[in-house]
CHARMM internal coordinates of N, CA and C (Angstrom, degrees):
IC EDIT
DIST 1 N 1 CA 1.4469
DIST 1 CA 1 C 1.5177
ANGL 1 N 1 CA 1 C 108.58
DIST 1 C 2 N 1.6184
ANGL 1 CA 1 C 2 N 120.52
DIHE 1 N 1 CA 1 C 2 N 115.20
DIST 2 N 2 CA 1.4959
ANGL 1 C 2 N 2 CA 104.90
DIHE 1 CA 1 C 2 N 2 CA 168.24
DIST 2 CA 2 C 1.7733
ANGL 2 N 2 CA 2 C 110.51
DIHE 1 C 2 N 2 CA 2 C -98.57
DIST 2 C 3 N 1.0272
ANGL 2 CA 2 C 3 N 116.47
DIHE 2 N 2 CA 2 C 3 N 179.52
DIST 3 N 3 CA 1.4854
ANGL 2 C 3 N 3 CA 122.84
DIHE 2 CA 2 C 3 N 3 CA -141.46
DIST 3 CA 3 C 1.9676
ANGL 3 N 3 CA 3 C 81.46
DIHE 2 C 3 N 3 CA 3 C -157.28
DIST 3 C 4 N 1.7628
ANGL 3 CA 3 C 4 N 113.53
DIHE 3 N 3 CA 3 C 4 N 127.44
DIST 4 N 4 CA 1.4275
ANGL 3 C 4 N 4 CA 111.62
DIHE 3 CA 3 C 4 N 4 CA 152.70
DIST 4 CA 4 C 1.3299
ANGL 4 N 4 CA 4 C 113.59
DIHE 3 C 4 N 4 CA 4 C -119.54
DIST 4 C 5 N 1.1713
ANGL 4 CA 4 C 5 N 94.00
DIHE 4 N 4 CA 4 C 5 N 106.70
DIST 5 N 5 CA 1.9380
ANGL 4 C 5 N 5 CA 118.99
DIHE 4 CA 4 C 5 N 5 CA 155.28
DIST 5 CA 5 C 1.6995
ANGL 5 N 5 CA 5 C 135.27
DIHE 4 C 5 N 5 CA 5 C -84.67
DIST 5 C 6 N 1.2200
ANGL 5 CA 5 C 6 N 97.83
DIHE 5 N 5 CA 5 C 6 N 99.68
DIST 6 N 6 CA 1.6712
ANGL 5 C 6 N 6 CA 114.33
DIHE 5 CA 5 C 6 N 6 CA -176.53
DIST 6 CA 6 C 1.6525
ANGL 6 N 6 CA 6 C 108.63
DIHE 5 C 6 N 6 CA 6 C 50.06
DIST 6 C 7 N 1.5452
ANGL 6 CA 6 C 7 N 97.16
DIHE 6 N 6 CA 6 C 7 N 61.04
DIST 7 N 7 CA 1.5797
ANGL 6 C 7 N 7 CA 118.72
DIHE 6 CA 6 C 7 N 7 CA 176.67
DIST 7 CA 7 C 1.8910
ANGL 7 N 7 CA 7 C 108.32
DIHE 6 C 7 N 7 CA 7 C 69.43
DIST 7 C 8 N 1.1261
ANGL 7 CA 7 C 8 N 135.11
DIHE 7 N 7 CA 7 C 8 N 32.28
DIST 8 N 8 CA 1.3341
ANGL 7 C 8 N 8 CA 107.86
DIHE 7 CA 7 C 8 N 8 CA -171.99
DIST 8 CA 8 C 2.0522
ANGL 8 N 8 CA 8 C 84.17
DIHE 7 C 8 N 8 CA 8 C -152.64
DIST 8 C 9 N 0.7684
ANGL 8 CA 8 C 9 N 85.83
DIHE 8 N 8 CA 8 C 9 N 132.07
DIST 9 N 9 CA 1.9549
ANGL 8 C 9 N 9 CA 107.93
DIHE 8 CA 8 C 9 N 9 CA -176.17
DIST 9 CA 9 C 1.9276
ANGL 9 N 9 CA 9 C 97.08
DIHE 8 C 9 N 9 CA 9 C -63.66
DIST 9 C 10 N 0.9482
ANGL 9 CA 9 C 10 N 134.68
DIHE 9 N 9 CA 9 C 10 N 165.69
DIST 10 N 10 CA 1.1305
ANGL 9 C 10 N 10 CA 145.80
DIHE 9 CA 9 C 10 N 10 CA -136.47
DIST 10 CA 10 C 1.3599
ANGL 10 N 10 CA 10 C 134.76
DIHE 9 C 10 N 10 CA 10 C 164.23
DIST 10 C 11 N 1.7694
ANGL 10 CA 10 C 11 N 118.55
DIHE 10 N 10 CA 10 C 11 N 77.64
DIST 11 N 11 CA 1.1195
ANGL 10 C 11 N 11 CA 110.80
DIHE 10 CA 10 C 11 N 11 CA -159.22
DIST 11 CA 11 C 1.6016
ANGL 11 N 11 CA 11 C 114.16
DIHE 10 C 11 N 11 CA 11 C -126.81
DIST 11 C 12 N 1.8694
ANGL 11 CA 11 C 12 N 100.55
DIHE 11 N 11 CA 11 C 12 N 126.59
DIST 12 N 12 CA 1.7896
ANGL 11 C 12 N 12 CA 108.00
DIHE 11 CA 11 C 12 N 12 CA -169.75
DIST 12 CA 12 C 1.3987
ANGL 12 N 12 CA 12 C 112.92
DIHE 11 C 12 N 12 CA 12 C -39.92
DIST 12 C 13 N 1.5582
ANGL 12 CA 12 C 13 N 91.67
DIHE 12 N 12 CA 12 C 13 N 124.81
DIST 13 N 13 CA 1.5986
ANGL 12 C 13 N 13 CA 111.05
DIHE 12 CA 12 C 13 N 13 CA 167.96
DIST 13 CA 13 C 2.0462
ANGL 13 N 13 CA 13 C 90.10
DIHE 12 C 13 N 13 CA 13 C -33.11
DIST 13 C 14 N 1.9122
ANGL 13 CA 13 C 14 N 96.74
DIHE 13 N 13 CA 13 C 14 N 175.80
DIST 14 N 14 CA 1.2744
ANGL 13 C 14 N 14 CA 121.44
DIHE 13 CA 13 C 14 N 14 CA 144.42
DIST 14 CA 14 C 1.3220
ANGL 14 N 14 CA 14 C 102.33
DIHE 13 C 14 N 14 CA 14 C -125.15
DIST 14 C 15 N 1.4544
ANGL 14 CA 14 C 15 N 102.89
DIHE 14 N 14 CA 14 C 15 N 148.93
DIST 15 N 15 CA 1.7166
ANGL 14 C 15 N 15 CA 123.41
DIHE 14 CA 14 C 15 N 15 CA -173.98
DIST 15 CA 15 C 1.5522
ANGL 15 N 15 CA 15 C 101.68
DIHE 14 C 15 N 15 CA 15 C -132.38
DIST 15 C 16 N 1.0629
ANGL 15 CA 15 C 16 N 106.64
DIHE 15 N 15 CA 15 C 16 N 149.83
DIST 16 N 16 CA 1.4323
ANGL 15 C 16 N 16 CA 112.13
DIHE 15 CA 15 C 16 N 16 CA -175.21
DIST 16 CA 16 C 1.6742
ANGL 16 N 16 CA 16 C 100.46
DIHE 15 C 16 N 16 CA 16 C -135.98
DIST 16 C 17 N 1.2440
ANGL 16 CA 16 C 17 N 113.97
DIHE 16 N 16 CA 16 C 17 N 143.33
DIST 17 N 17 CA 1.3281
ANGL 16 C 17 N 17 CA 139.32
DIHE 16 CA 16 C 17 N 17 CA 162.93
DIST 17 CA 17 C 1.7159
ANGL 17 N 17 CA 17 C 107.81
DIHE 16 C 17 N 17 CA 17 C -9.64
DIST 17 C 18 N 1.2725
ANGL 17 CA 17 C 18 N 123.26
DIHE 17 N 17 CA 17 C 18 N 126.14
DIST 18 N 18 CA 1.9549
ANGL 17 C 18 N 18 CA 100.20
DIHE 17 CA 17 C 18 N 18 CA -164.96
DIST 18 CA 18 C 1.4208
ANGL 18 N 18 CA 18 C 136.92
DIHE 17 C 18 N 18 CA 18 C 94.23
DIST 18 C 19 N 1.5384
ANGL 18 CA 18 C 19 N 98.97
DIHE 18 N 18 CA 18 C 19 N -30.82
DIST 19 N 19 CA 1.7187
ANGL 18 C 19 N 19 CA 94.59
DIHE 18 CA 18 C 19 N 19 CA -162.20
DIST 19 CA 19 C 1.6113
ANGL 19 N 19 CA 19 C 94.13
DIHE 18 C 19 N 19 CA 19 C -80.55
DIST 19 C 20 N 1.4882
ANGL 19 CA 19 C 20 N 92.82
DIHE 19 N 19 CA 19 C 20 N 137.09
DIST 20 N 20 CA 1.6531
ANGL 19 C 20 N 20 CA 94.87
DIHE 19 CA 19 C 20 N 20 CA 145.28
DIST 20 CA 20 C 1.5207
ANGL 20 N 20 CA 20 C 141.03
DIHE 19 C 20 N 20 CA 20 C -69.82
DIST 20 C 21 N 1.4285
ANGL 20 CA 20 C 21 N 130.83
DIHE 20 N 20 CA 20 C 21 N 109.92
DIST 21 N 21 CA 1.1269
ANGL 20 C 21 N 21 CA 130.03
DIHE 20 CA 20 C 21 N 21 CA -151.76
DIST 21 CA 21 C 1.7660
ANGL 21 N 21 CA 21 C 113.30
DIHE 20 C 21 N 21 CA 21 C -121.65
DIST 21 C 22 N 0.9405
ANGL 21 CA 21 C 22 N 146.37
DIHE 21 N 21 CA 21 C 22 N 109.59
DIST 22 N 22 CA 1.5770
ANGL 21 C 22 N 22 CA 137.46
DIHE 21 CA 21 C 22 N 22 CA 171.99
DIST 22 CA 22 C 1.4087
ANGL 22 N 22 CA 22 C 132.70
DIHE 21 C 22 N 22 CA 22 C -75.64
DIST 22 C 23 N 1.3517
ANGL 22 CA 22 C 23 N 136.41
DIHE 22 N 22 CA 22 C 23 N 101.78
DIST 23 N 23 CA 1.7198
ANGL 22 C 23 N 23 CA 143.89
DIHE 22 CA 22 C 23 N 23 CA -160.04
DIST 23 CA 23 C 1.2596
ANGL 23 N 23 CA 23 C 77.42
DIHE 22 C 23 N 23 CA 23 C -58.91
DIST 23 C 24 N 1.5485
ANGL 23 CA 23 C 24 N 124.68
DIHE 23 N 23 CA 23 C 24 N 147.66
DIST 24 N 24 CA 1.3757
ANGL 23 C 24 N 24 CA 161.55
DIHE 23 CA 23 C 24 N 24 CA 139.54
DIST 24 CA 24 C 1.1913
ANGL 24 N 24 CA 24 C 128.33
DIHE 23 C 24 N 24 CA 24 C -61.81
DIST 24 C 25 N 1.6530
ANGL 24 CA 24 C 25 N 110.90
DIHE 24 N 24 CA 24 C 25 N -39.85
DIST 25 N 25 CA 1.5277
ANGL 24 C 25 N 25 CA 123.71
DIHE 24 CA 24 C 25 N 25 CA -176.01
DIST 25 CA 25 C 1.3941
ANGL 25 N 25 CA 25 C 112.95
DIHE 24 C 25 N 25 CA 25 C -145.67
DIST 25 C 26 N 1.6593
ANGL 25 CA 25 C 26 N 123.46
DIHE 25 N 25 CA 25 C 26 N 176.39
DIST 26 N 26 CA 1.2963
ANGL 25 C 26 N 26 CA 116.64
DIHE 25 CA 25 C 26 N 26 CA 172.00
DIST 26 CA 26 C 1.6296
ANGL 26 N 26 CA 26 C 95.46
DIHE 25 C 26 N 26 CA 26 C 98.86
DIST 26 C 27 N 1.3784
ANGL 26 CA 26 C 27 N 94.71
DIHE 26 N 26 CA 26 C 27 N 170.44
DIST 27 N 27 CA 1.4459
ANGL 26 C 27 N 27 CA 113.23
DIHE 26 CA 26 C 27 N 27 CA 164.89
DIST 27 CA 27 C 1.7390
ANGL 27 N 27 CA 27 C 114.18
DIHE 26 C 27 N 27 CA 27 C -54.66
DIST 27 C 28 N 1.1015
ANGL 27 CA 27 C 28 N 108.32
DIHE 27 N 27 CA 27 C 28 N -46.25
DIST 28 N 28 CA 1.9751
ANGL 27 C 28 N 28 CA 92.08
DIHE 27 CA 27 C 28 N 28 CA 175.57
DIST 28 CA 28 C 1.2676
ANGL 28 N 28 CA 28 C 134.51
DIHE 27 C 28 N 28 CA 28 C -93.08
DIST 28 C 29 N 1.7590
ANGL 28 CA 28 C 29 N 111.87
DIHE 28 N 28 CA 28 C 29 N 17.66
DIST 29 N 29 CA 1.5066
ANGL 28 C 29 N 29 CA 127.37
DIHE 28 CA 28 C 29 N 29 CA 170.83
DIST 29 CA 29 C 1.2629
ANGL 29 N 29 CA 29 C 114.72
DIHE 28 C 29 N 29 CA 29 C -10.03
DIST 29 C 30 N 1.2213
ANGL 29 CA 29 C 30 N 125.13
DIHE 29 N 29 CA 29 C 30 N 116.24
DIST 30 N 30 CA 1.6612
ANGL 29 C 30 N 30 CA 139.07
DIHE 29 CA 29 C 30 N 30 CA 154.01
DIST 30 CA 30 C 1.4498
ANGL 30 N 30 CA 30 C 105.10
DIHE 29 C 30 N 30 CA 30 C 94.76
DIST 30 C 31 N 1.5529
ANGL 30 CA 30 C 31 N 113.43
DIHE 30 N 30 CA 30 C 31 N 10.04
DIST 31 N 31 CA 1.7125
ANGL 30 C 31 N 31 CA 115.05
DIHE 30 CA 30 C 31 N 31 CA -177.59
DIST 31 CA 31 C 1.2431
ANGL 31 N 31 CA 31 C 95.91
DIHE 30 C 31 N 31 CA 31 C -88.36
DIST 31 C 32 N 1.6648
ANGL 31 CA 31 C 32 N 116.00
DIHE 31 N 31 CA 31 C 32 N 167.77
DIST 32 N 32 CA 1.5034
ANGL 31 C 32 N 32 CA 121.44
DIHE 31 CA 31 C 32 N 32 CA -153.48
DIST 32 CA 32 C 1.7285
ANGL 32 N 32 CA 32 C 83.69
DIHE 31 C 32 N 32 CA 32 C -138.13
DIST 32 C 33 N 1.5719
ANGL 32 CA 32 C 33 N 111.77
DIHE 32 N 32 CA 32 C 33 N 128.47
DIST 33 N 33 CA 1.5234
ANGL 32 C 33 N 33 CA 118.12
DIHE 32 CA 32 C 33 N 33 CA 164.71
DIST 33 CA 33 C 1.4091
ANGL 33 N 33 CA 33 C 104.18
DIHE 32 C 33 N 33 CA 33 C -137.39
DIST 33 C 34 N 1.5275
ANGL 33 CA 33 C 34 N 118.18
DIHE 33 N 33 CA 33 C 34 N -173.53
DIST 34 N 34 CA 1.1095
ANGL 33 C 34 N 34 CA 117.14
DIHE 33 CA 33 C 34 N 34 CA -144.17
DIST 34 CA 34 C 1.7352
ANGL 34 N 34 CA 34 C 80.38
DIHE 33 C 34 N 34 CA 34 C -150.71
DIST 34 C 35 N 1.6918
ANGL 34 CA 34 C 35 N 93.59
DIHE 34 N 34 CA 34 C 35 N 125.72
DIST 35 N 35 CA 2.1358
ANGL 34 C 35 N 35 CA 98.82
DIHE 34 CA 34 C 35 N 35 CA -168.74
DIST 35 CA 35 C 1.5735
ANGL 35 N 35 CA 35 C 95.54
DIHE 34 C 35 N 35 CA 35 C -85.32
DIST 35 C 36 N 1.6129
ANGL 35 CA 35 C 36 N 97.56
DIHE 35 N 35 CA 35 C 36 N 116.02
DIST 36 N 36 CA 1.7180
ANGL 35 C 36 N 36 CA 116.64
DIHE 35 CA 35 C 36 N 36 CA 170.18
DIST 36 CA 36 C 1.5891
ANGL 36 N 36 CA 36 C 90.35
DIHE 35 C 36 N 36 CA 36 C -89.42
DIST 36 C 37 N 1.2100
ANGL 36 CA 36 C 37 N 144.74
DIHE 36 N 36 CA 36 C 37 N -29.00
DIST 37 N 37 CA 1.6596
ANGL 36 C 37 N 37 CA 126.45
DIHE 36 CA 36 C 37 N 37 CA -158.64
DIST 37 CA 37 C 1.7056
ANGL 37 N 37 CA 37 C 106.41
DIHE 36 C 37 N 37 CA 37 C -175.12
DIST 37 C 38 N 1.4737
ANGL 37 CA 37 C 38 N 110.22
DIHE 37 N 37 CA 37 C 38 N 139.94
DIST 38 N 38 CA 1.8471
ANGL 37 C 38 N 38 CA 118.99
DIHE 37 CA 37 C 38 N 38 CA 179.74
DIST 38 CA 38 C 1.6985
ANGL 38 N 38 CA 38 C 83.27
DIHE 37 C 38 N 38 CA 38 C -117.18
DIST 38 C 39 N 1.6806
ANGL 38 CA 38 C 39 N 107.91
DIHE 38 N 38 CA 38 C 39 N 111.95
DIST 39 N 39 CA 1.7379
ANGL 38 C 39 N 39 CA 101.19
DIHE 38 CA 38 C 39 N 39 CA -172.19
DIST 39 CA 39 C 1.5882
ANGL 39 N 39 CA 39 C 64.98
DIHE 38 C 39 N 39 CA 39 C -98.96
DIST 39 C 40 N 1.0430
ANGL 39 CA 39 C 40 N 170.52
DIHE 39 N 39 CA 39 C 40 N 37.75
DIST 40 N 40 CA 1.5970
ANGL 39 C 40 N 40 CA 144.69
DIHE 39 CA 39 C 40 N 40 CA 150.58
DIST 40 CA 40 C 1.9630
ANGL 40 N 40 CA 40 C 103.48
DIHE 39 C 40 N 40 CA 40 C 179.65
DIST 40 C 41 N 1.1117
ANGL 40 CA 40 C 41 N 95.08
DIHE 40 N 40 CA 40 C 41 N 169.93
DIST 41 N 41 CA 1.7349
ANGL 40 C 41 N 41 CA 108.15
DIHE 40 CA 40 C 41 N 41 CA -174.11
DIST 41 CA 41 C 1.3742
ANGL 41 N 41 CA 41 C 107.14
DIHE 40 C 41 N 41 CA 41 C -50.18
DIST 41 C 42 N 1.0883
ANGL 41 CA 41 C 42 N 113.37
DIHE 41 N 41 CA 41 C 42 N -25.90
DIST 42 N 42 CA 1.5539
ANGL 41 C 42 N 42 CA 112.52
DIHE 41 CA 41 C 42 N 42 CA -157.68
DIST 42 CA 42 C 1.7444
ANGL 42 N 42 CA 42 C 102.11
DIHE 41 C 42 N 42 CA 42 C -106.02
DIST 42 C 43 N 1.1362
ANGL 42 CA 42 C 43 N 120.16
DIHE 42 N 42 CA 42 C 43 N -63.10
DIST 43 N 43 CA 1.4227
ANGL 42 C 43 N 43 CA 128.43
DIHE 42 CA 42 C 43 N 43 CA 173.10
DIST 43 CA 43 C 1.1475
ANGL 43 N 43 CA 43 C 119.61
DIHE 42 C 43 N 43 CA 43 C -58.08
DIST 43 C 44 N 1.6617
ANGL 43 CA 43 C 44 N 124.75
DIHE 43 N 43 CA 43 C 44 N 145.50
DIST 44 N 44 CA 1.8079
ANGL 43 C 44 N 44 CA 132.02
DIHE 43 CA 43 C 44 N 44 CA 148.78
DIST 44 CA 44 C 1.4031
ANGL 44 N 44 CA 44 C 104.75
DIHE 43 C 44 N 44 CA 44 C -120.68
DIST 44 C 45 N 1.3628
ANGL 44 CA 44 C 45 N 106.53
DIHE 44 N 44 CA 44 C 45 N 138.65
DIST 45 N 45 CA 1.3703
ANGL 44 C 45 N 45 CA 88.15
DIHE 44 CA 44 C 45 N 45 CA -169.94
DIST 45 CA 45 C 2.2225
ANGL 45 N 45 CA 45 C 81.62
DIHE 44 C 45 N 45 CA 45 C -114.37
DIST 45 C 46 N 1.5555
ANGL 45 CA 45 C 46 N 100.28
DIHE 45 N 45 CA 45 C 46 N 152.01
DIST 46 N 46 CA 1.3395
ANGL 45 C 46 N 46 CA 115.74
DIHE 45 CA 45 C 46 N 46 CA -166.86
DIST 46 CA 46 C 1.6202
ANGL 46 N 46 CA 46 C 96.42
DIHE 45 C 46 N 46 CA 46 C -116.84
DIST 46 C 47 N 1.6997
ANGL 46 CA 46 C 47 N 88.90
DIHE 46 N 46 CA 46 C 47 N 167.26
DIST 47 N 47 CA 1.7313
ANGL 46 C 47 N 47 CA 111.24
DIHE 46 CA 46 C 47 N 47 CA 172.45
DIST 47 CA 47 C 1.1213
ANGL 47 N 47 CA 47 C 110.36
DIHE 46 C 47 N 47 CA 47 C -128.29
DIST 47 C 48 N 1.7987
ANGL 47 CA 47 C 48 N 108.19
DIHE 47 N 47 CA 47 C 48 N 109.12
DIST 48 N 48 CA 1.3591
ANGL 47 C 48 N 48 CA 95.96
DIHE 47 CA 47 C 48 N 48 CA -157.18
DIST 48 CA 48 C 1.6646
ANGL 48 N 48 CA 48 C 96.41
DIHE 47 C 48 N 48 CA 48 C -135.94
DIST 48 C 49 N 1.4649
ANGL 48 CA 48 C 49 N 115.36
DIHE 48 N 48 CA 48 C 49 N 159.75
DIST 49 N 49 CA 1.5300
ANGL 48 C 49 N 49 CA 105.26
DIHE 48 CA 48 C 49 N 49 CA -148.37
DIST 49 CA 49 C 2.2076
ANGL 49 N 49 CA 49 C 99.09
DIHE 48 C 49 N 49 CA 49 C -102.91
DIST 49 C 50 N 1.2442
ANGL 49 CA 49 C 50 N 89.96
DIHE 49 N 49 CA 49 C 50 N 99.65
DIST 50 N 50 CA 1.9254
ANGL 49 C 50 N 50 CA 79.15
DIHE 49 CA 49 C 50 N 50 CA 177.55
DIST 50 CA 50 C 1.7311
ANGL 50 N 50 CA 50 C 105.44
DIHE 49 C 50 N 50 CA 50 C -113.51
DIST 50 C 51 N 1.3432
ANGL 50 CA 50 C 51 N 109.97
DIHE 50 N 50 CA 50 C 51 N 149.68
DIST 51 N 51 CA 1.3065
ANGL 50 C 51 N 51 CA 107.68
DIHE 50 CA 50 C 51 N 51 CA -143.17
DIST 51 CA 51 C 1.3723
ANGL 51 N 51 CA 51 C 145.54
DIHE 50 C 51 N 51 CA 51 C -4.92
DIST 51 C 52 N 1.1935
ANGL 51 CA 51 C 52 N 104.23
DIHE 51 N 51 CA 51 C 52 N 94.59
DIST 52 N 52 CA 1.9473
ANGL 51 C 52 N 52 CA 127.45
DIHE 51 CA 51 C 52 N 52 CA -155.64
DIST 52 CA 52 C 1.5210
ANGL 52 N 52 CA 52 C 105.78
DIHE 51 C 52 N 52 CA 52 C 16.75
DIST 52 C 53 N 1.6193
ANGL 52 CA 52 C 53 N 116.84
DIHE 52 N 52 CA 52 C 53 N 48.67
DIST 53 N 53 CA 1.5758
ANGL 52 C 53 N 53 CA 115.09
DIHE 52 CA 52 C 53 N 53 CA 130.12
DIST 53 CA 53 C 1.5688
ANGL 53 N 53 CA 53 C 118.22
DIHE 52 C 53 N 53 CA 53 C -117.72
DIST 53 C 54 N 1.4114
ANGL 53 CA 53 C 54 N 102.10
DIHE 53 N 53 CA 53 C 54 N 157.87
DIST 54 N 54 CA 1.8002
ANGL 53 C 54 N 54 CA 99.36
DIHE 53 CA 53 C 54 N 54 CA 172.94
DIST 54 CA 54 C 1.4317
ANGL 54 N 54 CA 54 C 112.91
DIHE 53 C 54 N 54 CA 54 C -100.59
DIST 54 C 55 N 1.5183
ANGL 54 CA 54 C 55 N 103.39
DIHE 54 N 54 CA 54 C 55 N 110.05
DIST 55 N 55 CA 1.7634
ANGL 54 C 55 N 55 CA 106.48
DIHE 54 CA 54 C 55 N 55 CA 176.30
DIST 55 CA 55 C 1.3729
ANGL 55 N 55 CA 55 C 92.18
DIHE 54 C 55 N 55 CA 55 C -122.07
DIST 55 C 56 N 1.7901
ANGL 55 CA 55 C 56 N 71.70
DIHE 55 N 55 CA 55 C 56 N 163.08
DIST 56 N 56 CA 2.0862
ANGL 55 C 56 N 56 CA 106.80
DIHE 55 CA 55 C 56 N 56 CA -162.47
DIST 56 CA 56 C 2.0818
ANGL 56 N 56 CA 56 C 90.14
DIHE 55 C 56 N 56 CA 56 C -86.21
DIST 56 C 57 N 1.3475
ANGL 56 CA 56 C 57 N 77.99
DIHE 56 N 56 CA 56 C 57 N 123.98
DIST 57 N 57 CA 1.9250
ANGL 56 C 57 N 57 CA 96.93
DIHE 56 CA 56 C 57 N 57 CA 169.66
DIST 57 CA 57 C 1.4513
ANGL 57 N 57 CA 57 C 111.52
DIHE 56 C 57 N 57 CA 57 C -106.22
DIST 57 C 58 N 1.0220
ANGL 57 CA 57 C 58 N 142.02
DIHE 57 N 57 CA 57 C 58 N 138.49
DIST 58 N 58 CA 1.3184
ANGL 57 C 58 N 58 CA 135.47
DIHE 57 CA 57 C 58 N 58 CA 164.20
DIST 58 CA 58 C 1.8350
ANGL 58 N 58 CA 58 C 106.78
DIHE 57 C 58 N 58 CA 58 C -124.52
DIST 58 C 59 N 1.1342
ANGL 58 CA 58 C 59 N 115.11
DIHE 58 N 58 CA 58 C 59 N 124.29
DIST 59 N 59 CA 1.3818
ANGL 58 C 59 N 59 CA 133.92
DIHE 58 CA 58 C 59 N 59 CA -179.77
DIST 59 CA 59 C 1.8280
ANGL 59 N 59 CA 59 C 121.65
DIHE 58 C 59 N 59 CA 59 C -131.82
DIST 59 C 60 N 1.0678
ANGL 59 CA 59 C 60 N 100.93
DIHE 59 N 59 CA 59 C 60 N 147.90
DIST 60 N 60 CA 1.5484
ANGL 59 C 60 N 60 CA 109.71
DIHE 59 CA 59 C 60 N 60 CA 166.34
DIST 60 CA 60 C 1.7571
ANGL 60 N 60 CA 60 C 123.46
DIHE 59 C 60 N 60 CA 60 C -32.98
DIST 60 C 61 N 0.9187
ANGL 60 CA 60 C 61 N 133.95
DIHE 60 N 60 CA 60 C 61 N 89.35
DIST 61 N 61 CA 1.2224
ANGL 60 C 61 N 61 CA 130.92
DIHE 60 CA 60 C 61 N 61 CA -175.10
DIST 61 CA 61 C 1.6866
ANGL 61 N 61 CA 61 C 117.04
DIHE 60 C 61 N 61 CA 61 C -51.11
DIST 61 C 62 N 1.0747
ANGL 61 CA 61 C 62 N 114.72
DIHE 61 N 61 CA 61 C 62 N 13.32
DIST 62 N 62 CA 1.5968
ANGL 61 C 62 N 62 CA 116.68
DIHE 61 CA 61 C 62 N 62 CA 172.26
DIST 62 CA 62 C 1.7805
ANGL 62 N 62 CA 62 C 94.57
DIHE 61 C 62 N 62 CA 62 C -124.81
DIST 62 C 63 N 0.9615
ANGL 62 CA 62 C 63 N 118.16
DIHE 62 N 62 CA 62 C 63 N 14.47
DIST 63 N 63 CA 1.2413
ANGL 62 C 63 N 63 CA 110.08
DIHE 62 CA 62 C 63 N 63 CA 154.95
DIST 63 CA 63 C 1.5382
ANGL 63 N 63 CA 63 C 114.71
DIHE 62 C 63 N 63 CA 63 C -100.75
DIST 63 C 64 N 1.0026
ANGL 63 CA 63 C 64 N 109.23
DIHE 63 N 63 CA 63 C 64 N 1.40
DIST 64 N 64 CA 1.7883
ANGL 63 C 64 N 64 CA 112.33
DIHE 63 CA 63 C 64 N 64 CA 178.49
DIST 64 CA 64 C 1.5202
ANGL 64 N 64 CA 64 C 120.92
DIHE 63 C 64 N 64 CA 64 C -120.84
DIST 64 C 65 N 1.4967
ANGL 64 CA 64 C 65 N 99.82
DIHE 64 N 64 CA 64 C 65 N 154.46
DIST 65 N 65 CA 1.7485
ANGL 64 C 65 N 65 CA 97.72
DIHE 64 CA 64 C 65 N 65 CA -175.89
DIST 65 CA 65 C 1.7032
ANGL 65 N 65 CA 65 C 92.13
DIHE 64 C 65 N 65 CA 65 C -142.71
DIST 65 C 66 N 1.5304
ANGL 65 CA 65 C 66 N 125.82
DIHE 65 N 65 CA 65 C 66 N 139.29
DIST 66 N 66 CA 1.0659
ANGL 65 C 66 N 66 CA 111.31
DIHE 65 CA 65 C 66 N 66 CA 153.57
DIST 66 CA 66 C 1.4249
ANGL 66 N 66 CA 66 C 144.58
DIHE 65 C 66 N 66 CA 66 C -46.74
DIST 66 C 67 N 1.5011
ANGL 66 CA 66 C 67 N 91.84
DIHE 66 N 66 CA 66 C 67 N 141.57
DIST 67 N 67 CA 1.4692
ANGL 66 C 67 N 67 CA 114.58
DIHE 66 CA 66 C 67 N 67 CA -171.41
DIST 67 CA 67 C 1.6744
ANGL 67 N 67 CA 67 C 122.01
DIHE 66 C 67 N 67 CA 67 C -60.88
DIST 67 C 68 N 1.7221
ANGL 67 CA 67 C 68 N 131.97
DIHE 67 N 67 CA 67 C 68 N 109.17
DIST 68 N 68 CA 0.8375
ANGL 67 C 68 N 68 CA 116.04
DIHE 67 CA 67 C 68 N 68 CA -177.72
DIST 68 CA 68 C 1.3967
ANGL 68 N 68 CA 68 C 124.13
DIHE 67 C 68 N 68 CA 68 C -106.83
END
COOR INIT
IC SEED 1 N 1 CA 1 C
IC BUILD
């Protein structure tokens, strides 16, 4: 699916099972999780560590870019 944002084409990463990935926007901006599951086209849902536990996040997949 491409998507145009403020004139410039734009097309969702693929993420695979593992990757480290960092949210862009939202309440957990610049936090780093790790994609356990894509339950649909649009969503990844992450494992992400908030005070030293790992809980499942699920967010917009155009809010994320791999983790470098």
């Amino acid at each position: 699916e491409l998507s145009l944002a403020q004139g410039a084409i734009t097309v969702p990463q693929e993420f695979r099972t593992g990757d480290q990935v960092r949210v862009l926007s939202n309440s957990f901006d610049n936090w780093i999780g790790e994609v356990i599951d894509q339950p649909d086209a649009e969503r990844v849902t992450l494992l992400v560590d908030i005070l030293s536990r790992k809980v499942p996040l699920t967010v917009d997949r155009r809010q994320l870019v791999k983790a470098s």
